[in-house]
C-alpha positions as CSV (number, residue, x, y, z in Angstrom):
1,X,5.1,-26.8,-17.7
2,X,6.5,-23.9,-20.0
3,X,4.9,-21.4,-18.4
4,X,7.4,-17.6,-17.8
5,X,7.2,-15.4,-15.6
6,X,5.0,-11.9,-16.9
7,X,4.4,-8.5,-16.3
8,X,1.7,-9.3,-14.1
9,X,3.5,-11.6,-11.8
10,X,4.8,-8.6,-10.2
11,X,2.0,-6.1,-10.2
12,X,-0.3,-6.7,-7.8
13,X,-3.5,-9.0,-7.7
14,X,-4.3,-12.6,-8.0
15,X,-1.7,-13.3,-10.3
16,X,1.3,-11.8,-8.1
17,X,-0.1,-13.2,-5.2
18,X,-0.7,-17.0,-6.9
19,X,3.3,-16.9,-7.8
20,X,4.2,-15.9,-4.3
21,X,2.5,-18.5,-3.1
22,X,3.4,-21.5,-5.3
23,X,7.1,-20.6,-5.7
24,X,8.4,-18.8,-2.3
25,X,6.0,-19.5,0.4
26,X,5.2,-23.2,0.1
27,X,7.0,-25.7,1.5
28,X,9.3,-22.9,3.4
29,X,11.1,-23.1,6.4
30,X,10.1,-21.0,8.9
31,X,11.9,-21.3,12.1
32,X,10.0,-18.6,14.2
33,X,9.4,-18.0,17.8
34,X,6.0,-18.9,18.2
35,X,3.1,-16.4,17.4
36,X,5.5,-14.7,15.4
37,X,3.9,-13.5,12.0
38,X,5.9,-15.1,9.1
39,X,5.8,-15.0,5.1
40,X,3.3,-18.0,5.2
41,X,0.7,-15.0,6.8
42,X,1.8,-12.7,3.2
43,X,1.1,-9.5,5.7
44,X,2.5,-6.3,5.1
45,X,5.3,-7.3,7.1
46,X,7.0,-10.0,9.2
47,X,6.1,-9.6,13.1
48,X,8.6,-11.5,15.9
49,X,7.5,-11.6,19.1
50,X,10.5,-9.9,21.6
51,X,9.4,-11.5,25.0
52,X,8.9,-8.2,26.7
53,X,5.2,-7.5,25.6
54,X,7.1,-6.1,22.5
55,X,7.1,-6.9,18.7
56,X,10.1,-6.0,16.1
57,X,8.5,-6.0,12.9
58,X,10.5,-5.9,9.7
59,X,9.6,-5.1,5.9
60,X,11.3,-4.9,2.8
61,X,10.2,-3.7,-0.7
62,X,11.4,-2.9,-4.3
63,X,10.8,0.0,-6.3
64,X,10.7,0.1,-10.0
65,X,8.7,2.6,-10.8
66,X,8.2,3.7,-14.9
67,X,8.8,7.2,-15.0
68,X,10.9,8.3,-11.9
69,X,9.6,11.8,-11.4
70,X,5.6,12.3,-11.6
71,X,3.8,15.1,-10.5
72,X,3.6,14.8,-6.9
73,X,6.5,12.6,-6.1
74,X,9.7,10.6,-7.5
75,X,11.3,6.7,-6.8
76,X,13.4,8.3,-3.8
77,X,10.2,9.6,-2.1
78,X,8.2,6.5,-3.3
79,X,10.7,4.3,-1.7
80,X,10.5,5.9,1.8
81,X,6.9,6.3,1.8
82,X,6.2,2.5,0.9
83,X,8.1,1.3,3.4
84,X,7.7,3.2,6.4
85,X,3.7,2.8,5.6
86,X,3.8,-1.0,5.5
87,X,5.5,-1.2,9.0
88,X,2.8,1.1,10.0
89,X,-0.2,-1.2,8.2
90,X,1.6,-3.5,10.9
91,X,0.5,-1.4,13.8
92,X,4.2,-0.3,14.2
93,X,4.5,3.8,13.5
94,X,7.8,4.3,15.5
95,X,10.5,3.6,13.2
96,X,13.5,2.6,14.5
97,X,15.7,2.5,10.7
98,X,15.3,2.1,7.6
99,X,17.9,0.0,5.0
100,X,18.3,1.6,1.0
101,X,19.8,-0.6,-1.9
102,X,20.3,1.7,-5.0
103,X,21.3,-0.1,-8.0
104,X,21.7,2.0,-11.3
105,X,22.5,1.7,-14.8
106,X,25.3,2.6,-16.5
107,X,25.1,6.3,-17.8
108,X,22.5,7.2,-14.7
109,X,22.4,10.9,-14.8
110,X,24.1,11.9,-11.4
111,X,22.0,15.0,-11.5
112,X,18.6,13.0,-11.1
113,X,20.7,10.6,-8.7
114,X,21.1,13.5,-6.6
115,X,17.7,14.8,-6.8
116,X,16.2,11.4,-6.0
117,X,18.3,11.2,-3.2
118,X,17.6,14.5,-1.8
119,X,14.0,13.5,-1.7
120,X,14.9,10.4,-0.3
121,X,16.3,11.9,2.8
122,X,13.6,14.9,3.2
123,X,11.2,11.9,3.4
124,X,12.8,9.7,6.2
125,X,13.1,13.0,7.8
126,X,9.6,13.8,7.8
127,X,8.6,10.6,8.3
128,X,11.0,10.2,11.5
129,X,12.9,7.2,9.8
130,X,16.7,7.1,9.5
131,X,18.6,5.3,7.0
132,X,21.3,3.7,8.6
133,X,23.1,1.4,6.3
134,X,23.0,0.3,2.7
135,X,24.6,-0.8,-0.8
136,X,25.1,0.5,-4.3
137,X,25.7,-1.5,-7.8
138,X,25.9,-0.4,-11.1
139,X,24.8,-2.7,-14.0
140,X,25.6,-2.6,-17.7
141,X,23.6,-0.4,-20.2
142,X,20.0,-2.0,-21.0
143,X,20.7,-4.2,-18.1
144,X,18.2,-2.8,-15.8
145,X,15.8,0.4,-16.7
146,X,17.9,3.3,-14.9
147,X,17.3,3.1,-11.2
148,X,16.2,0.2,-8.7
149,X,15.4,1.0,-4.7
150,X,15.5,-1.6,-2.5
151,X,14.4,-0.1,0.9
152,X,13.8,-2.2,4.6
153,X,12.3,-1.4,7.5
154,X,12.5,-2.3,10.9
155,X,9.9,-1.0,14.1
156,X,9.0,-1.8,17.2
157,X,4.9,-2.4,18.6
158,X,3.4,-3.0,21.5
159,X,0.3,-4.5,19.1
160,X,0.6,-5.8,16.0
161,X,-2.3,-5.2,13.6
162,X,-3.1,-8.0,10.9
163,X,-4.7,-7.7,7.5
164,X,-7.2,-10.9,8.4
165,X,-8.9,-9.3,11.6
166,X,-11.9,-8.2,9.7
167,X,-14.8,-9.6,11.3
168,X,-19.0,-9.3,10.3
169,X,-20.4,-5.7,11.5
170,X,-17.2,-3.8,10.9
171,X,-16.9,-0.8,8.9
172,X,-14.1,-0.3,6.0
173,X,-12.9,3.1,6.3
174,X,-10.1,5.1,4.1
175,X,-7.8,7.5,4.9
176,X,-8.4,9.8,1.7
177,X,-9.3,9.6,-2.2
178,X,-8.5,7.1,-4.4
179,X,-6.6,5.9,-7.1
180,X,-4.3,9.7,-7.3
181,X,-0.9,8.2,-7.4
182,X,-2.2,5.0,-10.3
183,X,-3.3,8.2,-12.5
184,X,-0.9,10.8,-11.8
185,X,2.1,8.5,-13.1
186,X,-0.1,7.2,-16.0
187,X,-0.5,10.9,-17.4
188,X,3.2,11.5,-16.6
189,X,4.1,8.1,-18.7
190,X,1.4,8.7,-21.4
191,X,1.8,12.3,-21.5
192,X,-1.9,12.7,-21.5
193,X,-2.1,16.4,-21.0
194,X,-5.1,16.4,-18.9
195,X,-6.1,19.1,-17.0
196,X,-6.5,20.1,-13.3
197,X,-4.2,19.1,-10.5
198,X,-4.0,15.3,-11.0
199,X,-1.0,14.9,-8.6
200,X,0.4,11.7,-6.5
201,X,-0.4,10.6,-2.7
202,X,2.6,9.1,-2.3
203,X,3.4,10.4,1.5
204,X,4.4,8.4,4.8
205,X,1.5,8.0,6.9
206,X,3.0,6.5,10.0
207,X,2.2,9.8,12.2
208,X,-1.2,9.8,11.1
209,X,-1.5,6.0,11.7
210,X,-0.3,6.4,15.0
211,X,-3.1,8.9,15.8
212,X,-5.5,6.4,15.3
213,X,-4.4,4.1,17.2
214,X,-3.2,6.4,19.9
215,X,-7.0,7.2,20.6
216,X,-8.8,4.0,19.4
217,X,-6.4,1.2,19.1
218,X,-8.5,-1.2,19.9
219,X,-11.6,-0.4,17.6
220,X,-8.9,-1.2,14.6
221,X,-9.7,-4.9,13.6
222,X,-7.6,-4.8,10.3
223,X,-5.1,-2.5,8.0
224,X,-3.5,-2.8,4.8
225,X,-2.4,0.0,2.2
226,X,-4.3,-0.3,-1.4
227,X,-1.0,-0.1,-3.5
228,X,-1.2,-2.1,-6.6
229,X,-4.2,-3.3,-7.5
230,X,-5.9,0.0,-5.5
231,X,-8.9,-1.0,-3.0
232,X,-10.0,-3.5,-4.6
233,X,-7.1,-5.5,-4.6
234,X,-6.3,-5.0,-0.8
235,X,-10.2,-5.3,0.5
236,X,-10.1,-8.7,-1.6
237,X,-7.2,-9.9,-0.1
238,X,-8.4,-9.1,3.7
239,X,-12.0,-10.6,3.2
240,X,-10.2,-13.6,1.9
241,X,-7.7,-14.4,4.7
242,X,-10.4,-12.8,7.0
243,X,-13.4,-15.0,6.3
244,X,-16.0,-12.1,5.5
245,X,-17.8,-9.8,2.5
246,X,-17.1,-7.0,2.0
247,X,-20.1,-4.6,1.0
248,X,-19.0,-0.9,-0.8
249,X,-21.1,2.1,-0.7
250,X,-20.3,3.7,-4.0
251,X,-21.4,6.9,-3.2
252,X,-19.3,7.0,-0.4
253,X,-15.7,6.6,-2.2
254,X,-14.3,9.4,-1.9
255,X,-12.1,10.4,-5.7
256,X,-11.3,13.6,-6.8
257,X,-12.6,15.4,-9.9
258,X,-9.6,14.7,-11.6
259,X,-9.0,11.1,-11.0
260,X,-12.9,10.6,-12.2
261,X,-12.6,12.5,-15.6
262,X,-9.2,10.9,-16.0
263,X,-10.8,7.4,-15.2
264,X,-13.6,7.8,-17.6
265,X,-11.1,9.0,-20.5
266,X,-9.3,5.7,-19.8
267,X,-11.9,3.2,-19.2
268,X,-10.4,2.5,-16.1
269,X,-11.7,1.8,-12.5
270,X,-10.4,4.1,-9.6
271,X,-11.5,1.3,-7.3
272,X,-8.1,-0.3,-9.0
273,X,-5.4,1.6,-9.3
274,X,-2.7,2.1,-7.5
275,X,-2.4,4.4,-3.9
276,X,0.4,5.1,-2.0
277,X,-0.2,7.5,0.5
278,X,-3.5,5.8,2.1
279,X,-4.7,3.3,4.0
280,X,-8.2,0.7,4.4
281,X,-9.1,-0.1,8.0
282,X,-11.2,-2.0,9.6
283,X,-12.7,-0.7,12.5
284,X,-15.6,-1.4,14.9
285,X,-19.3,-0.4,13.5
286,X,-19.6,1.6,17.2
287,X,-15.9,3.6,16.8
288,X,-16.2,4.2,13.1
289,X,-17.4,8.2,13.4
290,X,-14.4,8.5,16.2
291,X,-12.0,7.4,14.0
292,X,-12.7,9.3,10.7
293,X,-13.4,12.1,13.0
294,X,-9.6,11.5,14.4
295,X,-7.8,10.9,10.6
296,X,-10.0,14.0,9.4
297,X,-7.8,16.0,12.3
298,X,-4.5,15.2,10.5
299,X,-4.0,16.9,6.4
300,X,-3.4,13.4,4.9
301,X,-7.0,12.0,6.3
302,X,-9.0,15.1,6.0
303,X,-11.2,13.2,2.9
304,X,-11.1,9.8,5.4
305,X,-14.8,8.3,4.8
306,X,-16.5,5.0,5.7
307,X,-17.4,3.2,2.7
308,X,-18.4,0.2,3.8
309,X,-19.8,-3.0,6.0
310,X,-18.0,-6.0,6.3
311,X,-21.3,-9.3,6.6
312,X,-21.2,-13.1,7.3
313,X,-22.4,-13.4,3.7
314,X,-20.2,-14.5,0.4
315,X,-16.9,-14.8,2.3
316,X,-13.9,-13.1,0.3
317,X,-16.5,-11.3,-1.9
318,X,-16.1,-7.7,-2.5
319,X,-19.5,-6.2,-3.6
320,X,-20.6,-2.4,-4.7
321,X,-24.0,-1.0,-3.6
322,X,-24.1,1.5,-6.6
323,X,-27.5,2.9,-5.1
324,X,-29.7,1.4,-8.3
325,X,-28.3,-2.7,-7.6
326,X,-25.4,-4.5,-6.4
327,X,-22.2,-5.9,-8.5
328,X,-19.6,-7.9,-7.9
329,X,-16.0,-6.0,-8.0
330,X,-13.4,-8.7,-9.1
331,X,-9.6,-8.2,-7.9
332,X,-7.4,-7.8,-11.2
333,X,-5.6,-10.2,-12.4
334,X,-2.2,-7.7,-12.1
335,X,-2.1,-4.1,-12.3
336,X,-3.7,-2.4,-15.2
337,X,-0.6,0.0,-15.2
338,X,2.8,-2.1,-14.7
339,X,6.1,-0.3,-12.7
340,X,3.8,2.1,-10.7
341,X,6.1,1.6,-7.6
């Protein structure tokens, strides 16, 4: 078998997933306290079980992102946001610290080091998440592409929240429009020139998360955050694990002007590209108005919709009601737009 390791492999969809699988989940040790949420379970995060009622859940991630300053964000606020949002896919909002690994490349302007680590720190602070300890290297020139983040998190819960808990009868809701950050950093990279405000979501929604499930904790059957591979990647992935179909309402989705225009001009699909300041629950058919209602109330879910019905039918398909006929939306193989965070 000659087969190398590509682009793909680390952008999201079947193919990331596949390698994660084959080479660094199977046949793993895992050593947990029982019930504990390991890597076999390929969450957001890794849940352990504290004995108290309580769960310490941890998450790490790596940010590579191609350029590092797009309209709306950078790598530094990037970094924070991803992180802090995967503990809170996790059900666990309150952060108790954060971890950052920077590694640079020889001749790393210090100017953008400081700007990316300016908005570095204005994020944990608005997200409420201290760094508390981390490392530095520098590598030789064309070694590595400028700047690598490596950021981990750790949280506390009283519930964790799974990505497989989907069950027949819910409703999928998200927590705003999709696909803004995917096309924001493609028009940066590209220099497209398009028009309008076609800006990034990256944001840390752990406050608005924890609103949610403040109020209606228990209606919330499943999370995950549609990164790479946008919402279709991350609705295929939790109908999978969770037994179910998925069913979209096209109509519904809510994308902005810009993203549309900008999708057409590429021939590219909203429904996958990247996100990073959203989230996809699943939540009971009888709390669904409550809990848009309740993410509407916060400015990062004010265009929170249901947009769709999870049946007993097809399990781990992901279907579109366009209004005229149904298709079937495939996961992509990897992310249409490598390094997007």
């Amino acid at each position: 078998m000659n087969e190398r390791v590509m682009m793909k492999h680390g952008a999201g969809g079947r193919a990331m997933r596949a390698l994660v699988e084959e080479i660094f989940v199977r046949g793993a040790p895992d050593g947990l306290p029982a019930g504990s949420v390991g890597l076999a379970a390929m969450d957001d995060g890794a849940a352990i079980p504290l004995g108290d009622g309580r769960w310490l859940v941890v998450t790490t991630d790596s940010h590579v992102i191609s350029p590092i300053f797009f309209a709306g964000g950078d790598i530094g606020r990037l970094a924070a946001s991803g992180t802090v949002n995967d503990l809170a896919m996790m059900g666990a909002t309150s952060v108790l610290a954060l971890t950052c690994a920077v590694i640079l490349e020889e001749g790393f302007p210090r100017a953008d080091l400081e700007r990316v680590q300016a908005s570095l720190r204005a994020t944990c602070k608005e997200a409420a998440a201290p760094i508390v300890t981390g490392d530095t290297k520098v590598m030789g020139r064309g070694e590595i592409d400028g700047i690598v983040l490596n950021t981990t998190g750790i949280a506390i819960t009283d519930r964790v929240v799974r990505d497989s808990g989907l069950r027949p009868g819910d409703r999928v809701v998200v927590t705003g429009t999709l696909g803004d950050h995917g096309m924001a950093v493609m028009a940066t990279r590209h220099a497209l020139g398009l028009q309008g405000n076609l800006r990034s979501d990256v944001a840390p929604i752990g406050a608005m998360i924890a609103h949610v499930l403040t109020r209606h904790g228990a209606a919330v059957t499943a999370m995950k955050d549609p990164t790479r591979g946008g919402l279709a990647s991350a609705l295929s992935e939790m109908a999978q694990k969770s037994g179910v179909g998925v069913v979209l309402d096209q109509a519904a989705l809510p994308v902005t002007d810009e993203v549309r225009a900008a999708a057409e001009l590429l021939g590219v699909d909203p429904l996958v590209v990247a996100n990073e300041g959203k989230a996809v629950l699943g939540v009971r058919a009888d709390a669904a108005d409550a809990i848009v209602a309740t993410l509407r109330e916060h400015p990062l879910g004010r265009n929170a919709a249901i947009v769709g019905t999870c049946t007993g039918e097809r399990p781990g398909a992901l279907v579109l009601d366009t209004g005229f006929g149904r298709r079937r939306v495939t996961e992509p193989d990897g992310e249409l737009l490598p390094r997007i965070c």
